[in-house]
C-alpha positions as CSV (number, residue, x, y, z in Angstrom):
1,X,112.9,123.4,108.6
2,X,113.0,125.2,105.0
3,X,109.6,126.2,104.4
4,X,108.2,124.6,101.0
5,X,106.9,126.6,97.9
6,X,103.1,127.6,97.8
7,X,101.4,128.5,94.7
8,X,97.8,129.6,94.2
9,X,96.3,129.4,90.7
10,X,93.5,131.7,90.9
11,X,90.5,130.3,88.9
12,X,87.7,132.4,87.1
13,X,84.1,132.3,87.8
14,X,81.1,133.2,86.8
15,X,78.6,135.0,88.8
16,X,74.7,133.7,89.1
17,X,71.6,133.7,90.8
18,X,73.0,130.1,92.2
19,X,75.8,131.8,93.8
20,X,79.7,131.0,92.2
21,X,79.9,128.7,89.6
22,X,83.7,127.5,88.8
23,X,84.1,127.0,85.3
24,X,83.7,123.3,84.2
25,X,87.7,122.5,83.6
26,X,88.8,124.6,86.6
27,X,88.5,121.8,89.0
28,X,91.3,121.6,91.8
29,X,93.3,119.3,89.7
30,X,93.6,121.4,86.7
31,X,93.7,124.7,88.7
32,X,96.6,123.5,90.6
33,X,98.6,121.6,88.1
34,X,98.0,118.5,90.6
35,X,99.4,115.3,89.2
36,X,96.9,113.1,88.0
37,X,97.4,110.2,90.3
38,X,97.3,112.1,93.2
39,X,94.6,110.9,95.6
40,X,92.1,113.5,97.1
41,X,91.0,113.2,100.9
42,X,88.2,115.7,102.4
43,X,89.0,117.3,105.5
44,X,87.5,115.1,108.1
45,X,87.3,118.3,110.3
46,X,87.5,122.0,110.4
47,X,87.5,124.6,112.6
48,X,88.4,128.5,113.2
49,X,89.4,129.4,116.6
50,X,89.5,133.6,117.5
51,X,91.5,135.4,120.3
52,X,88.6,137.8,120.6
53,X,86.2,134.8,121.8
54,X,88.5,132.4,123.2
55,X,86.1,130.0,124.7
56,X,83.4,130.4,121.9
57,X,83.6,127.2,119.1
58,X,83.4,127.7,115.5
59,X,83.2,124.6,113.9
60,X,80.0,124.3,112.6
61,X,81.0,127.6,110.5
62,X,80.8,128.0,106.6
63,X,83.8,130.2,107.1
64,X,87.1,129.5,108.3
65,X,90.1,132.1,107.9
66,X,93.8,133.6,109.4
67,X,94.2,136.7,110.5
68,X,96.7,138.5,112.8
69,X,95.2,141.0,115.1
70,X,93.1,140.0,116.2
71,X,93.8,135.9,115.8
72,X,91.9,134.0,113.8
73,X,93.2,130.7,113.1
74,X,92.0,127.9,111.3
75,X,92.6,123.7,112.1
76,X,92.4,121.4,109.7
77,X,91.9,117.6,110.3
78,X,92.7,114.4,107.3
79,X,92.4,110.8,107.4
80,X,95.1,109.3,105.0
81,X,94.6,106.2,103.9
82,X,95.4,103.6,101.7
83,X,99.4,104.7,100.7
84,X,101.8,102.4,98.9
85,X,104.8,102.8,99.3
86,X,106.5,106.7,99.7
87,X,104.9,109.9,99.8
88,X,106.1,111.4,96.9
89,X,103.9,114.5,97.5
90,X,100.9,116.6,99.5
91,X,99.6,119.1,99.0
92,X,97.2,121.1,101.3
93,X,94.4,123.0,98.8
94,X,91.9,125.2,100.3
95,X,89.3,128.0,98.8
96,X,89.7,131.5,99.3
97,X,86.5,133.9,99.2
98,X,88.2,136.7,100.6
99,X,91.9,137.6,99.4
100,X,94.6,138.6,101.4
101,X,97.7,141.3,100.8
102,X,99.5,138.7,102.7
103,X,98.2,135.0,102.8
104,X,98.8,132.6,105.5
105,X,101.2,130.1,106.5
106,X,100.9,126.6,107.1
107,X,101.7,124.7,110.3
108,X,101.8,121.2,111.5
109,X,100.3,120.6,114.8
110,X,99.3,118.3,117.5
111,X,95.5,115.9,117.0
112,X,93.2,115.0,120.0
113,X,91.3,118.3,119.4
114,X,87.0,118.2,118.0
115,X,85.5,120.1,115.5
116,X,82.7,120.9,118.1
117,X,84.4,121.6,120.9
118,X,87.9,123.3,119.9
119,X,88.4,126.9,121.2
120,X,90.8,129.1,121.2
121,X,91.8,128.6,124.9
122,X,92.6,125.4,124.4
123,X,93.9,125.0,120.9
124,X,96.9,122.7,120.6
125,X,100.2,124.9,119.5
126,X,101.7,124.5,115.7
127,X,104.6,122.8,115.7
128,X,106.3,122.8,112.3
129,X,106.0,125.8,109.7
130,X,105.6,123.9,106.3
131,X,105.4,126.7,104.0
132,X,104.0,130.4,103.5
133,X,102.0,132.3,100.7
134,X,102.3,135.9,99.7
135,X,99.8,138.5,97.9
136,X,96.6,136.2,97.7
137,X,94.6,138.8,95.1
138,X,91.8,136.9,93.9
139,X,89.4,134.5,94.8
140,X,90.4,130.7,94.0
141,X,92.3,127.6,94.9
142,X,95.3,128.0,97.3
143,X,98.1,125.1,97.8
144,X,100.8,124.3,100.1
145,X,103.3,121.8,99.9
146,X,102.8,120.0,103.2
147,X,105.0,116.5,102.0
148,X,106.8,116.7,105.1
149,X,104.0,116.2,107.6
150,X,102.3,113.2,105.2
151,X,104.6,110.0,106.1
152,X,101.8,107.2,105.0
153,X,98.5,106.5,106.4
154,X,96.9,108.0,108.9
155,X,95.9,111.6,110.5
156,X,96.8,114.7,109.3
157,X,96.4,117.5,111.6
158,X,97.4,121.2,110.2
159,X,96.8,124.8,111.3
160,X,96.2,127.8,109.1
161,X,97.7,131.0,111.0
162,X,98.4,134.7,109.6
163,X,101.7,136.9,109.8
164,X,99.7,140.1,108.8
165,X,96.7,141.8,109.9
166,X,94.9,141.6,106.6
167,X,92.4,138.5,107.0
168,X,92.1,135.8,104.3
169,X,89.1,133.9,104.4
170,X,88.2,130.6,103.0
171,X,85.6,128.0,102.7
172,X,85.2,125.2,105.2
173,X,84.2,121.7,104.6
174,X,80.6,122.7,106.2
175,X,80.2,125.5,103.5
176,X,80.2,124.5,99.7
177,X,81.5,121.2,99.5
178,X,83.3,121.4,96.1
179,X,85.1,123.8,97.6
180,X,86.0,122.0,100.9
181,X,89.7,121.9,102.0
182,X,91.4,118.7,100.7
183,X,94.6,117.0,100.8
184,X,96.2,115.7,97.7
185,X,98.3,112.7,98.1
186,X,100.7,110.9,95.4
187,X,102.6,107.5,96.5
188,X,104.8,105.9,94.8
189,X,102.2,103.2,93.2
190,X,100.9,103.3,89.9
191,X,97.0,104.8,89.8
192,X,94.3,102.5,89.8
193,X,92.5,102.2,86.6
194,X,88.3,103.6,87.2
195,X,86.1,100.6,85.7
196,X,83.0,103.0,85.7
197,X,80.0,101.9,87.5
198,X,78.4,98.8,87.0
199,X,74.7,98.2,86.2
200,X,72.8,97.4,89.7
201,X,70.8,93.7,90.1
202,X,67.2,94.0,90.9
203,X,64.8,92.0,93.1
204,X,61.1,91.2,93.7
205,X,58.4,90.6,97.0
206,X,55.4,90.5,98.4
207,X,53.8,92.4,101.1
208,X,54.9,91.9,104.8
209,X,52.9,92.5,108.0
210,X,52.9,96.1,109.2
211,X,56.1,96.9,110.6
212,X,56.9,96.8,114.5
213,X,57.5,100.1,117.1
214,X,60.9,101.3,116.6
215,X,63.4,99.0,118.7
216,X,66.2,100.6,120.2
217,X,69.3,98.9,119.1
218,X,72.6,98.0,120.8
219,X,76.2,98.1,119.4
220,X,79.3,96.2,119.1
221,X,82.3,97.6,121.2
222,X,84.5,99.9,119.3
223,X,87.5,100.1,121.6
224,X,89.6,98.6,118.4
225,X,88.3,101.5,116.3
226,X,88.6,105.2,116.2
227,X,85.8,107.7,115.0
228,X,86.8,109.1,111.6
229,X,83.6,111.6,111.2
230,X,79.9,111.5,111.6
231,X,77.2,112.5,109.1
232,X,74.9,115.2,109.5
233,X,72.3,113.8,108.3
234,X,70.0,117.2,109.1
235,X,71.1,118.8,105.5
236,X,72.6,117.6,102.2
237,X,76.3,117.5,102.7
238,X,77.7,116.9,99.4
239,X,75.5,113.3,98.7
240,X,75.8,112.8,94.4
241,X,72.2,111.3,93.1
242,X,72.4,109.1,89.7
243,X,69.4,110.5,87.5
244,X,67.4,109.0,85.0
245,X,66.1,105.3,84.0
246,X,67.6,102.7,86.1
247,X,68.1,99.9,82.9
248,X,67.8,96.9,85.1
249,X,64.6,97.6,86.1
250,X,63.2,100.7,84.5
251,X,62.3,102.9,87.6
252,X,63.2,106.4,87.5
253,X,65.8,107.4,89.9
254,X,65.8,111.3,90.9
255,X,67.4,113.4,93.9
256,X,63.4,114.4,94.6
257,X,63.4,111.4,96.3
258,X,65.6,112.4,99.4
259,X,65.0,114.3,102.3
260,X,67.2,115.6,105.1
261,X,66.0,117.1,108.3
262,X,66.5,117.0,112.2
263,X,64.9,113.3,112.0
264,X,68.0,112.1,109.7
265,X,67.9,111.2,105.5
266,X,64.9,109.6,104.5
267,X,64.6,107.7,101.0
268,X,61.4,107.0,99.4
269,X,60.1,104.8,96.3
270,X,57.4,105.4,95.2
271,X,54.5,105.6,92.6
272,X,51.2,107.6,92.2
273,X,49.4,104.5,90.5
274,X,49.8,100.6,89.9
275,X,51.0,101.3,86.4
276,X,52.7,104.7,87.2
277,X,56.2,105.3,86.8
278,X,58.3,104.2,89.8
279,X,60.3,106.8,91.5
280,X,63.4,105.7,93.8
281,X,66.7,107.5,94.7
282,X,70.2,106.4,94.1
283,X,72.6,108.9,97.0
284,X,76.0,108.4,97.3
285,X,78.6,110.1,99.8
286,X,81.6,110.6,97.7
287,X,82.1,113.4,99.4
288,X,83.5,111.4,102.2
289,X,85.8,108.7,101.0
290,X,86.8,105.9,103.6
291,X,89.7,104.0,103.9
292,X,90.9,100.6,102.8
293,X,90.1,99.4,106.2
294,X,86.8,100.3,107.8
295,X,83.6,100.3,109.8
296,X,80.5,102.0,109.5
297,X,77.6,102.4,111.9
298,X,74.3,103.4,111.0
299,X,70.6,103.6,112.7
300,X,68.5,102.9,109.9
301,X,64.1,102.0,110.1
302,X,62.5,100.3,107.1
303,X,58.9,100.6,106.3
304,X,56.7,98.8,104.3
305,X,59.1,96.3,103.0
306,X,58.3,93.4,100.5
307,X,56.2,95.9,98.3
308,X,58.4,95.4,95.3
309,X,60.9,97.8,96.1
310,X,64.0,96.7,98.1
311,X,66.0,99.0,100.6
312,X,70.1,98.0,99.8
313,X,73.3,99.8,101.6
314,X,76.6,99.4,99.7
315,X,79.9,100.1,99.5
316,X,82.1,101.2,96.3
317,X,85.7,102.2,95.6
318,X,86.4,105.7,94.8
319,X,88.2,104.3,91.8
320,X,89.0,100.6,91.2
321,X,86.8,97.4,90.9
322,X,85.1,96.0,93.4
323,X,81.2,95.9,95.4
324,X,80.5,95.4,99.1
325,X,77.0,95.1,99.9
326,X,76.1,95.7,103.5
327,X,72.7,94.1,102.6
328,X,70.2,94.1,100.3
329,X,67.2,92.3,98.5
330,X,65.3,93.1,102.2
331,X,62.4,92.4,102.3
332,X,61.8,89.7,99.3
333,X,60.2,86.7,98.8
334,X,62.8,84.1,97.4
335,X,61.2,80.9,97.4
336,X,59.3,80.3,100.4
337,X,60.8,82.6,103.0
338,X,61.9,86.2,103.5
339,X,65.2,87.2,102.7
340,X,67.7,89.8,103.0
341,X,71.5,89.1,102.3
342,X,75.1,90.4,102.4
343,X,77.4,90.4,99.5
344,X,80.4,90.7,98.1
345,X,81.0,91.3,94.4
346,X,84.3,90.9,92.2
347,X,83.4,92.9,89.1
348,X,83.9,93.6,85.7
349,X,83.1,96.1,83.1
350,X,81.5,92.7,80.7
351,X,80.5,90.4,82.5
352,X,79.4,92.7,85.6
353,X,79.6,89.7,88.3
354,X,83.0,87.9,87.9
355,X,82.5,86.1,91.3
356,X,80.5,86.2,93.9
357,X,80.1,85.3,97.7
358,X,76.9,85.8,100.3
359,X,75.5,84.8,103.6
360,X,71.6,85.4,104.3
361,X,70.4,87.7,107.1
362,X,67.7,85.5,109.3
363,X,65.1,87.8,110.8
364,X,65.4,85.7,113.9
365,X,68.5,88.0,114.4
366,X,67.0,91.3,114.6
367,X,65.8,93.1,117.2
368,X,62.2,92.5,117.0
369,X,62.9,89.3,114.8
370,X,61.5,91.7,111.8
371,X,63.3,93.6,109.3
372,X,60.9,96.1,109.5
373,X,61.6,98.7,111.9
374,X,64.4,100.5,113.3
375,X,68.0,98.5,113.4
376,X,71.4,99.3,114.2
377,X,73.8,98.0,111.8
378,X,77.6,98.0,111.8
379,X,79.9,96.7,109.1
380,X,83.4,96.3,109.4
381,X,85.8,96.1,106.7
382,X,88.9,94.2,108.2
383,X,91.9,92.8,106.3
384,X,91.2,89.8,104.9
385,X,87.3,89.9,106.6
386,X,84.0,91.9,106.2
387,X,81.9,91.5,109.1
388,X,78.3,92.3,109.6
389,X,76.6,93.0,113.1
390,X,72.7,94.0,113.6
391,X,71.3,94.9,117.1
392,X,74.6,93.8,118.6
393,X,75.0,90.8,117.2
394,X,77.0,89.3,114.8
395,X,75.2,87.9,111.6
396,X,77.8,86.7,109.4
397,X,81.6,87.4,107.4
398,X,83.2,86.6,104.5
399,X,86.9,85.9,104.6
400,X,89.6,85.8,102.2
401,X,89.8,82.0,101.9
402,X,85.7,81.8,101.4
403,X,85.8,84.6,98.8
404,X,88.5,83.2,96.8
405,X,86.7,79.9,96.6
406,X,84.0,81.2,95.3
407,X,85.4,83.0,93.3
408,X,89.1,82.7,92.2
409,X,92.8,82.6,94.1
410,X,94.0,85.8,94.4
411,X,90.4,88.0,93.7
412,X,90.2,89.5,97.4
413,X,93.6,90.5,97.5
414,X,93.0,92.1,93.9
415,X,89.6,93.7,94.6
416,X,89.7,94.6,98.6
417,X,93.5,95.2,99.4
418,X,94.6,97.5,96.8
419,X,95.1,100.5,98.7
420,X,91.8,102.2,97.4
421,X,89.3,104.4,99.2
422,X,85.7,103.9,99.5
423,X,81.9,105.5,99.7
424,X,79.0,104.3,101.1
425,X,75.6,104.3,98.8
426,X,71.9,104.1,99.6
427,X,69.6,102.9,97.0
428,X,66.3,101.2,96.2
429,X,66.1,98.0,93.6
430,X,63.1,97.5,92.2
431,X,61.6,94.2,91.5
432,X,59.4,94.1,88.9
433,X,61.6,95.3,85.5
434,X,62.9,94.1,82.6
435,X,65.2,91.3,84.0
436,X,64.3,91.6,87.1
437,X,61.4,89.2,88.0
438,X,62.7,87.6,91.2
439,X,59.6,87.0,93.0
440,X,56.2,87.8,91.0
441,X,54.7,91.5,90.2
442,X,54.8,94.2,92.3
443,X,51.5,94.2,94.2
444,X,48.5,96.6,92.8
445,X,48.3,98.3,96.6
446,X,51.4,99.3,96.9
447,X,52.6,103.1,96.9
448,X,55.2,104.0,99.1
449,X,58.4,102.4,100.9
450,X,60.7,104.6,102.9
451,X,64.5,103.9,104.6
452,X,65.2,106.4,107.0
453,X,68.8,107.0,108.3
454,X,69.0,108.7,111.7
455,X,72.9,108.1,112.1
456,X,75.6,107.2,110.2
457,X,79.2,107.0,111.9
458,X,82.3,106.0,110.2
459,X,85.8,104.5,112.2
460,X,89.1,104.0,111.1
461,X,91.6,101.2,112.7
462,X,93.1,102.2,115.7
């Protein structure tokens, strides 16, 4: 097969006591002359394998690299999604730290191998070259044109390998992640037009009973889903934080407010006195974009619900229109009984909500029959469906017909089956703000709420 044309466009940066900065326009885009519609997906898996410690793994390396003698080669793992029509273009782009005389080639290969347990002595074989490099002399962005292994949707699985004995080393989707290896892909649709962000709703409470012990918490099969990646929740892989006053209801939102560590993320809200600024956190994983069609898993314990600040988990497109709201408003008092709910949102830059549907979450549900506590949750993101499971069971879905109902003919289709990628997003609403009274003032004891993450899988179809 004719091996395709590389091209590196080395990119200047700046040295600190931070480490390497890039400069501000020398993102991959603009340092590879990428077209503007292509769509970017994160490795979903990475690792180096070595001839000189051929049963030892690698993948939890910041480093991956090629070299010839010894071997050193590097596998690299995507999870296409959401094409339309032809691939007009991929294009493999990884980081180099340290430059080659002689860069490596790129290689299509066989999947079934994991990050975590791939060695060399028992790496899969590369099957297809796709194209080479020459001289890499500086550190910066590397591309290859990889078209011919991208055919639509699905997995990706390439290998890095050298034809000299002068190492080039890169960065590896555990090191840096704005410099993890991604794969560019343009179809032959028209790019999405980005509405921006839309203000969030707020909510209000009172005070609940202390929470429960921990309840260990089952799971819904997932023989008709395949695992795309798994958080590590022990360190901050690349989450984005929204800073600053939160308009809807005037707490403060800073990155202060999230913690990583071998007991999973934990989010707190929080204020010093009753009339104290209230302090939440806003963390989205951008870093990971999922597919058009998807389920999530997570192990997640709530404390000190109803205190005024509510726990929520979404979902948002990468670009595009749209909300999915796993849950939220948990823990208020609407009316006379506790509530928590699942959403879906068609949305607009003005008005925000365009349409709306939602089923409540009874506590009677829940292991425990509290919302306090430690659930598992599972939501599943199924053409024309979006199904919700806690403790093993299912609570509720919206479908097509019900959304556009409530909405208007067409507005699923428009909003949840265009092909776009998705991120899941953690936050805290807080009920006591301008526009925001939906069940009375916060009360004067409260301090502190946490949400505390512990897992957090995500599955493709299979």
């Amino acid at each position: 097969m004719r091996g395709a044309r590389v091209s590196l466009l080395a990119m200047l940066w700046a040295l600190s006591s931070c480490g390497i900065e890039p400069a501000p326009e020398e993102d991959p885009v603009t340092a590879l002359n990428l077209e503007l519609n292509a769509q970017p997906f994160l490795a979903v898996a990475d690792a180096e394998v070595r001839e000189a410690s051929p049963r030892t793994n690698f993948g939890g390396s910041t480093v991956i690299a090629a070299d010839g003698a010894p071997l050193r080669l590097t596998y690299l793992r995507f999870a296409v999604s959401g094409v339309r029509g032809a691939v007009r273009k991929a294009v493999l782009a990884v980081y180099v730290t340290d430059p080659s005389n002689d860069g490596p080639e790129a290689w299509s290969t066989a999947g079934g191998w994991s990050e975590r347990t791939l060695t060399f002595a028992d790496r899969p074989w590369a099957t297809t070259r796709l194209g080479d490099s020459a001289k890499v002399a500086a550190r910066g962005w590397l591309s290859f044109d990889v078209t011919s292994a991208v055919t639509g949707s699905g997995e990706v699985n390439l290998v890095l390998k050298a034809d000299s004995n002068d190492a080039v080393e890169l960065v590896s989707r555990e090191g840096d992640p704005r410099f993890a290896p991604r794969l560019y892909v343009t179809d032959s649709a028209p790019a999405p037009v980005d509405a921006g962000a839309p203000p969030e709703p707020a909510d209000a409470g009172a005070p609940p009973p202390p929470p429960p012990p921990p309840v260990d918490a089952g799971t819904p099969a997932t023989s008709d889903w395949v695992q795309l990646f798994a958080y590590d929740l022990s360190r901050d892989e690349g989450w984005s934080y929204s800073t600053g006053v939160r308009t809807t209801d005037q707490s403060y939102n800073r990155k202060e407010q999230v913690d990583f560590g071998t007991s999973g993320m934990v989010i707190t809200a929080e204020r010093a006195t009753q009339t104290a600024t209230i302090y939440s956190a806003d963390a989205m994983a951008r870093f990971h974009p999922l597919p058009d069609h998807f389920a999530m898993e997570a192990d997640i314990t709530l404390d000190t619900l109803g205190s005024g600040m509510f726990p929520a988990w979404w979902f948002r497109p990468i670009s595009g229109q749209g909300e999915l709201d796993a849950w939220e408003y948990c823990g208020a008092y609407l009316g006379t009984s506790k509530e928590m709910k699942s959403t879906i949102i068609k949305t607009g830059s003005s008005p925000y909500n365009l349409g709306s549907k939602a089923f409540g979450i009874p506590q009677s549900l829940m292991a425990g029959a509290r919302f306090e506590g430690l659930h598992r949750w599972r939501y599943e993101k199924t053409p024309g469906a979006a199904t919700l499971f806690v403790d093993g069971q299912k609570v509720g879905e919206i479908t097509r017909a019900q959304f556009d109902a409530a909405s208007s003919a067409g507005s699923w289709d428009s909003q949840f089956e265009a092909g776009q990628q998705w991120y899941t997003r953690l936050t805290y609403q807080v009920g006591d703000g301008a526009n925001a009274h939906l069940a009375g003032p916060i009360p004067a004891a409260w301090r502190q709420s946490t949400m505390r993450i512990s897992r957090l899988v995500a599955y493709r179809p299979r």
